[in-house]
C-alpha positions in Angstrom: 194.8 -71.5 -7.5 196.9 -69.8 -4.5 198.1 -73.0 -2.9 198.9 -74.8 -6.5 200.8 -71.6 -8.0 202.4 -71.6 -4.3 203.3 -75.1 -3.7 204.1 -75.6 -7.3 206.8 -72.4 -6.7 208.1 -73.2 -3.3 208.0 -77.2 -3.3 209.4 -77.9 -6.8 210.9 -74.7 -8.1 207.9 -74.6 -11.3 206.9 -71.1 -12.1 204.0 -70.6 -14.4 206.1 -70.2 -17.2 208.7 -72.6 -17.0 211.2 -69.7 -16.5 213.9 -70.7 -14.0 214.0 -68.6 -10.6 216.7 -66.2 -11.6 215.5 -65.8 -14.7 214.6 -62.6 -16.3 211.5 -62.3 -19.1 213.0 -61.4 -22.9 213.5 -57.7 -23.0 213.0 -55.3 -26.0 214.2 -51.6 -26.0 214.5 -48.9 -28.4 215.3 -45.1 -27.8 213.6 -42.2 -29.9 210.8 -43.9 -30.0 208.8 -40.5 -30.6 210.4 -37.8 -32.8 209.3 -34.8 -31.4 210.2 -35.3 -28.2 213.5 -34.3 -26.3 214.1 -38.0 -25.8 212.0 -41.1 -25.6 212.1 -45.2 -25.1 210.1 -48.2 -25.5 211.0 -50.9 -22.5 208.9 -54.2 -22.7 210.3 -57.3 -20.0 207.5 -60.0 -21.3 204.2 -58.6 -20.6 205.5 -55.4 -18.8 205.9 -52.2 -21.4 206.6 -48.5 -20.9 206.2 -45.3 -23.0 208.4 -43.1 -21.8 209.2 -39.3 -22.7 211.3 -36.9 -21.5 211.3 -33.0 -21.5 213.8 -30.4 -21.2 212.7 -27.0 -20.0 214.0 -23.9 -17.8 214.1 -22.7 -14.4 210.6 -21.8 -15.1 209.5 -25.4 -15.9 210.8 -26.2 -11.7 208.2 -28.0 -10.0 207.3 -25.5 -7.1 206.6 -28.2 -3.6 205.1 -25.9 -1.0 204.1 -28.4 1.8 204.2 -28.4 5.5 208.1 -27.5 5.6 209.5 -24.5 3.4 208.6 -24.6 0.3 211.1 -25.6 -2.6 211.7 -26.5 -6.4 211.6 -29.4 -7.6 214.0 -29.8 -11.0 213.3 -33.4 -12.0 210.0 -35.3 -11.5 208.7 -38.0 -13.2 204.9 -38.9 -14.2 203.8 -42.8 -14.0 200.0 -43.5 -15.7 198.9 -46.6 -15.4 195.5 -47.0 -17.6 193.1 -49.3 -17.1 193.8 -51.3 -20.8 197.2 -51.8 -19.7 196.0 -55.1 -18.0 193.2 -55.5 -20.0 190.4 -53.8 -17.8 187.4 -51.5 -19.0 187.8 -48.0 -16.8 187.5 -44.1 -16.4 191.0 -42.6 -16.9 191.1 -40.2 -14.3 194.0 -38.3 -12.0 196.5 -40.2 -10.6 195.7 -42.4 -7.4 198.0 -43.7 -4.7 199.6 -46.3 -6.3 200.1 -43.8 -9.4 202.0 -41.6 -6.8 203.9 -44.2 -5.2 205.0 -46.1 -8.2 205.8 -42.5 -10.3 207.7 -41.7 -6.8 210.0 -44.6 -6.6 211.1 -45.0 -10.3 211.7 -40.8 -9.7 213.7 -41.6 -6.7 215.5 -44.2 -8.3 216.3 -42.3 -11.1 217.6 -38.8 -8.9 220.7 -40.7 -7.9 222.4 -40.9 -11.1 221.1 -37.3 -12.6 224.2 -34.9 -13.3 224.5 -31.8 -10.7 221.9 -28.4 -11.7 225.7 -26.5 -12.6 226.5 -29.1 -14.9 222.9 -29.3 -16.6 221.0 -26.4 -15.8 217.3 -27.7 -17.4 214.4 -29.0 -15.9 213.7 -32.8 -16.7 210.3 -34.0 -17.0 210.2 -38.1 -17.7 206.6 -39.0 -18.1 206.1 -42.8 -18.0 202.9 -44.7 -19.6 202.3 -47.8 -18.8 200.4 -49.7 -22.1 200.9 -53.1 -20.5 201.6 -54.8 -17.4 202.0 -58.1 -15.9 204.7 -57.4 -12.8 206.7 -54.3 -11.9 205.7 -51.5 -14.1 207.6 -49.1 -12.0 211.1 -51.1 -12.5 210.0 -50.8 -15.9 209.6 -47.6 -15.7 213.0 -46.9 -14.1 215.2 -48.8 -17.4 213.0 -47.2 -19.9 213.2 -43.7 -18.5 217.3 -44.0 -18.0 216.9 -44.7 -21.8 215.0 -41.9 -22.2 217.1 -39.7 -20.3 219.9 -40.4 -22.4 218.0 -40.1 -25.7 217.7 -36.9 -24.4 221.4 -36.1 -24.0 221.0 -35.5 -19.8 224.6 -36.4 -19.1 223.8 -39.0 -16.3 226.3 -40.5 -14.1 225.7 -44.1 -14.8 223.3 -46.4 -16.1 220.5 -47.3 -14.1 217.9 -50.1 -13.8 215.2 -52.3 -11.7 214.2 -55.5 -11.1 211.8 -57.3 -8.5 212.0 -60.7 -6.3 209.9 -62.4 -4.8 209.8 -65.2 -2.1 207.4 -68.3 -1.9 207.8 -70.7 1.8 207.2 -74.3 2.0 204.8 -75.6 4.4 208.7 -77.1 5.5 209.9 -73.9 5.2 212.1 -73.6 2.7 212.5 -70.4 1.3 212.6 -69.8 -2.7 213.5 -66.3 -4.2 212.1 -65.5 -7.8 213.1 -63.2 -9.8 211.2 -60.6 -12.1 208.1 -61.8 -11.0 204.6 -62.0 -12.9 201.1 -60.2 -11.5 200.1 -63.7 -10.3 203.5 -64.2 -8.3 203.0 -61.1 -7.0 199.0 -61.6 -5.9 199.6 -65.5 -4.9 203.5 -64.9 -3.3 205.3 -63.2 0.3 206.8 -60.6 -0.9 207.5 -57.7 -3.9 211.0 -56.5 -3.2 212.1 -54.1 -5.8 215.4 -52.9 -6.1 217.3 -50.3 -8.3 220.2 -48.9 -8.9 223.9 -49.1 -11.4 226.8 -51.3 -11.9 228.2 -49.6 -8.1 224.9 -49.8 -5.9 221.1 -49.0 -5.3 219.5 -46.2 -5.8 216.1 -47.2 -4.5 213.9 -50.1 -3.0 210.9 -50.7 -2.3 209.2 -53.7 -0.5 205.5 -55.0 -0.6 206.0 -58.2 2.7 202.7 -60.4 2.9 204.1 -62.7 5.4 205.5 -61.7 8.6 209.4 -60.4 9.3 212.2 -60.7 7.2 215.5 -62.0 8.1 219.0 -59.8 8.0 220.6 -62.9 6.1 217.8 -63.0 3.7 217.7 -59.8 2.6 221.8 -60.1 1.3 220.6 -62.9 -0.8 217.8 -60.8 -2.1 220.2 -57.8 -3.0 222.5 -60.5 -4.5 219.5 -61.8 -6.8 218.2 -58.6 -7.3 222.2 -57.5 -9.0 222.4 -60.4 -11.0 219.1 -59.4 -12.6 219.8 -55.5 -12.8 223.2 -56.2 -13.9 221.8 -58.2 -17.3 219.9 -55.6 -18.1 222.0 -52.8 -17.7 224.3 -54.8 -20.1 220.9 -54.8 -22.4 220.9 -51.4 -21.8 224.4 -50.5 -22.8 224.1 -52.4 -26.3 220.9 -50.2 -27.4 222.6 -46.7 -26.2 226.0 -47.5 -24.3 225.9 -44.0 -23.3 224.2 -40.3 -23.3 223.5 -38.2 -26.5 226.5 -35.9 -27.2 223.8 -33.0 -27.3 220.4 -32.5 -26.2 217.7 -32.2 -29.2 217.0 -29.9 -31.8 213.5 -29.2 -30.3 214.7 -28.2 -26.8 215.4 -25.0 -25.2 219.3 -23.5 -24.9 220.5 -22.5 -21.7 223.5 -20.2 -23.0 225.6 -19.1 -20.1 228.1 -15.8 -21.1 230.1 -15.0 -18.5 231.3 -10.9 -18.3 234.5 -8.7 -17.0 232.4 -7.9 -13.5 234.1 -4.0 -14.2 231.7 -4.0 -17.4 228.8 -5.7 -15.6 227.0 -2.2 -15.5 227.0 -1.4 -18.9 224.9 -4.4 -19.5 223.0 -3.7 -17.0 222.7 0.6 -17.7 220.7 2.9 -15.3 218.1 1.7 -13.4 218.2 -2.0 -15.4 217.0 -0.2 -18.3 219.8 -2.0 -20.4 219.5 -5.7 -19.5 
């Protein structure tokens, strides 16, 4: 099954589908999928779908990292489960594993680079992303669907972001053939699971999975090229469900109101001692 799907790929260009290399999977999207929640979205590319909900909360709601360096706060993080259902397997649904860290990790360091500045949006964001079905890259599904989310819930972020993956299949020749968005099996049977992120003016994250050994310089500009093309179509997809973020955050979440006082009269609101404030 390896050398059929592999010579079938990199001899005569044949995926499993019948999809073309550059080819991306139909997409569906929808924002405020959820009601209750600050802001949610439903991202499915073919077999790939994502929950995704996002929560607005104070200083309080920081995620506090105390690790081997000093210890800090952590204002956005994102959550990726990955259930065993999702690709159809009976399991205990326990804490997250490595791959749950890593995948939850890149989509959250994809996502950082377009988040507004803490004086321009004060809150904590908390995107939570559940994977209910995968066949290839949940984590670049995770990425579009939690931009979408982050706009449903009125973050003002920089730009629109989103991910796709390529992969690479060599002849026994050695030509080289690039996929893109590529299925579970291209994944298990191929070289390579280069994922890349980012908006309309560059990348915010990558992250490569090589089988094979050594990649050249050269190759990898025709992998970011690929990689664009793809993220560039859905973006555009993106931009027709919610071409940009809420005008306000929602109804449910918490105000940060900021007053700002003649510093001669700060001590009446504070009064003796802070018994005031």
């Amino acid at each position: 099954e390896k050398k059929i799907t592999h010579m079938l790929i990199a001899e005569h260009g044949i995926r499993a589908e019948g999809r073309g290399l550059d080819v991306i999977r139909d997409i569906e999207m929808e924002a405020s999928i959820f009601e209750r929640t600050h802001g949610s979205a439903f991202f499915q590319r073919g077999e790939t779908q994502s929950l995704v909900t996002c929560v607005l909360g104070t200083i309080k709601g920081e995620q506090i990292v105390d690790g081997l360096m000093p210890e800090y706060a952590k204002k956005f993080y994102l959550h990726y489960n990955f259930p065993p259902f999702c690709v159809g397997e009976a399991g205990r649904i326990m804490g997250p594993g490595r791959r749950e860290l890593g995948h939850g990790s890149l989509a959250e360091k994809s996502l950082l680079g377009i988040l507004p500045s803490s004086e321009d949006f004060p809150y904590t964001i908390r995107l939570v992303s559940d994977i209910t079905e995968s066949n290839g890259s949940s984590s670049m599904a995770s990425v579009c669907g939690g931009c979408l989310a982050l706009m449903d819930a009125g973050v003002p972020i920089i730009n629109i972001c989103a991910g796709i993956s390529v992969g690479r299949f060599t002849s026994s020749a050695g030509k080289v053939t690039h996929v893109t968005d590529i299925l579970g099996e291209e994944d298990f049977f191929g070289e390579m699971d280069f994922k890349v992120s980012g908006t309309v003016d560059g990348i915010t994250g990558i992250q490569l999975d090589l089988k094979a050994r050594g990649l050249e310089l050269d190759e990898i500009e025709v992998i970011f090229e690929q990689a664009k093309k793809g993220r560039l179509q859905i973006i555009d997809q993106i931009k027709d469900v919610m071409p940009e973020p809420r005008e306000d955050i929602s109804k449910y979440a918490p105000r940060i109101m900021t007053v700002k006082i003649d510093p001669d009269k700060i001590g009446k609101l504070i009064g003796p001692g802070g018994k005031t404030i």
